[in-house]
N, C-alpha and C positions, 0 to 999 in steps of 0.2 A: 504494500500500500504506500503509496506515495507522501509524505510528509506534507502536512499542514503550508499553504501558500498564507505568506502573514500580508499580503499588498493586492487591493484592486478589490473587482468583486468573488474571488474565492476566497481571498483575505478578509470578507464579513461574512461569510458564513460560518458556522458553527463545526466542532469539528464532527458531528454527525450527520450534518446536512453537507460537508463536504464529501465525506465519504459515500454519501447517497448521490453526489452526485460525477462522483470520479467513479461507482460500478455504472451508471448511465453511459457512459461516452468508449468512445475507441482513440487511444491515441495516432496522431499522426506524426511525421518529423517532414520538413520543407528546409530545403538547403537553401542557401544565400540568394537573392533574387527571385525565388520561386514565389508563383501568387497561389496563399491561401485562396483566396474564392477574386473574383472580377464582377467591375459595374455591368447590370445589365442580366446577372443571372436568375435564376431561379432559387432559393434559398431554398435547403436542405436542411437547416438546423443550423445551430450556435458552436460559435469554436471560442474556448479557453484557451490563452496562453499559459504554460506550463513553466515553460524557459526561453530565452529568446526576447528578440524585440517587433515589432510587425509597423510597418509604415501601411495607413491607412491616406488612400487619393484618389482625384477623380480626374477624367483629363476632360476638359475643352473641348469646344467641335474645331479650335484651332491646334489642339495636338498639345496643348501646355496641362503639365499634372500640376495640377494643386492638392498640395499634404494638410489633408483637415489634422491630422494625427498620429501621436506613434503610441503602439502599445505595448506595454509590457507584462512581465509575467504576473500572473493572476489576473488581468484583464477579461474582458467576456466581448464576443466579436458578435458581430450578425446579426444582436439581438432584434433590433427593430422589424426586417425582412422577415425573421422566424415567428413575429405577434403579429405582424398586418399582411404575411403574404407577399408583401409586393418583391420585384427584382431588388438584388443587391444594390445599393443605391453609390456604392466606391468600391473598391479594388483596393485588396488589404494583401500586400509584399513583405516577405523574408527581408528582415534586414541583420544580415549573418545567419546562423541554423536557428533554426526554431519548432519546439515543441509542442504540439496543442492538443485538446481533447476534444475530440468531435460529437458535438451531442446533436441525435435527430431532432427536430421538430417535433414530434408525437414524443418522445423520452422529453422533450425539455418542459412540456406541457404539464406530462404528468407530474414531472420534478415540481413545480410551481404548485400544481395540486397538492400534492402529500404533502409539501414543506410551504406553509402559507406567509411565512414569515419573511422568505425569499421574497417575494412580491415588492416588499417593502425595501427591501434590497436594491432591487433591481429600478425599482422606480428612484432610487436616492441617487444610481449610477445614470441612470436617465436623464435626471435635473441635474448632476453635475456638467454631463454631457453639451445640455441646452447652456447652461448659463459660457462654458467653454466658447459654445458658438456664436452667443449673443457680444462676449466680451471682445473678439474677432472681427465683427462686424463694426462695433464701436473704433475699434483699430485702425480699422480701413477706410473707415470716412473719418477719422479727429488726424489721424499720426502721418508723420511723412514718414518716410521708408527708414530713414536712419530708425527715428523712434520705434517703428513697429520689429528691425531687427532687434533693436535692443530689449524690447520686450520678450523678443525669444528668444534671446541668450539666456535671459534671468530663468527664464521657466525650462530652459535644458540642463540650465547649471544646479536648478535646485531640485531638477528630476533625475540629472542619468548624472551629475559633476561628483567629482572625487578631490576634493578639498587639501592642500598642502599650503598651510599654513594660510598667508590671505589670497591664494593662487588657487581657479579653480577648473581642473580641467574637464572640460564634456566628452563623457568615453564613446557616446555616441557617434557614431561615424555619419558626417552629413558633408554632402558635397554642395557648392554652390547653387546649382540648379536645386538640390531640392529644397534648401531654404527660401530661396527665389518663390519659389512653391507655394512655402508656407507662409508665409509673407505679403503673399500677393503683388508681387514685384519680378522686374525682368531681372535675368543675371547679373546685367552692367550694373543698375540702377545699386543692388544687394553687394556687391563688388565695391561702388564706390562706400557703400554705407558702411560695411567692414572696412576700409580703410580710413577710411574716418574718424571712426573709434579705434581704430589702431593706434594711429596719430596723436591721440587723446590720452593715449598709454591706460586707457580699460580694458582691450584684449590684445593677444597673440592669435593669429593663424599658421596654421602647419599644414600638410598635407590630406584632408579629408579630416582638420579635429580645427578644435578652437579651445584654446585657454583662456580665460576670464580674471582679468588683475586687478578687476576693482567693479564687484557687484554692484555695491552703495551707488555709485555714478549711472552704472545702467541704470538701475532699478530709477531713479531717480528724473532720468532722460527721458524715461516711459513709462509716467503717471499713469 
């Protein structure tokens, strides 16, 4: 039996509702770039992250992905598609190897039934979710591009950074484009705004990472 996930939505469940619901699912593994599931399908049920990270996007009728998201272990994917039916609504990718549990739709149903407590659960992962997308949205019409980068350094450095001393590095592997992504900005545009802040002496860039020298300044740049 797999050990208790302490982060996400397996991370509030109980440890009997976990276990009820890791005999529901079939694990799968997805190597580096491989898509868990794509916009536009049919959903088959909910994937749990187990280990691993998962970029969640959707692309443009001009061929541009935009990264609503990245998720990590103890995460719950699909959910929505798996309650109203409808097609996948983004395309959720490997980012490095990743482990999930695949639970049906009719198993994730019943899991909700026996365990009612879950419901409350899942609806609290829901309003996280929206307010995420609401906060996003505010970004996009208040912030220029520098601010909206620096708004996602802050929330990758306080989500995937590894702290040494007042230095903090994001283990996250993100290339320019896909920040671009996340952002809502073209390459050049995210390009000039990391050098920027570079300039500023608040980060370092490296080869697919980013070091963070001085959170307080970001955090501060992108009220």
């Amino acid at each position: 039996m797999a050990e208790h996930v302490s982060s996400g939505f397996l991370g509030s469940l109980t440890p009997e509702e976990h276990r009820a619901f890791l005999r529901r699912g079939r694990r799968q593994r997805f190597r580096s770039g491989a898509a868990l599931f794509r916009e536009g399908e049919r959903s088959e049920g909910v994937l749990a992250v187990l280990s691993g990270r998962v970029k969640v996007s959707y692309f443009t009728d001009e061929g541009q992905e935009i990264v609503l998201a990245m998720r990590a272990q103890g995460e719950l994917l699909g959910e929505l598609s798996t309650i109203d039916g409808e097609p996948r609504s983004a395309t959720g990718t490997a980012v490095g190897p990743v482990e999930a549990l695949a639970v049906t739709a009719e198993d994730f149903a019943e899991f909700l039934q026996e365990h009612p407590r879950v419901g409350l659960v899942l609806l609290r992962t829901l309003s996280r979710r929206l307010r995420e997308a609401t906060r996003r949205r505010i970004e996009y019409g208040s912030l220029n591009t520098t601010a909206r980068v620096a708004a996602r350094l802050v929330d990758l450095a306080d989500q995937y950074g590894e702290a040494s001393g007042s230095r903090v590095r994001i283990l996250l592997p993100l290339t320019q484009e896909e920040l671009a992504g996340w952002v809502g900005a073209s390459r050049e545009a995210v390009s000039k705004a990391l050098r920027a802040l570079r300039q500023r002496g608040w980060i370092e860039t490296h080869r697919r990472g980013i070091t963070v020298l001085n959170r307080d300044a970001l955090r501060q740049h992108a009220p």
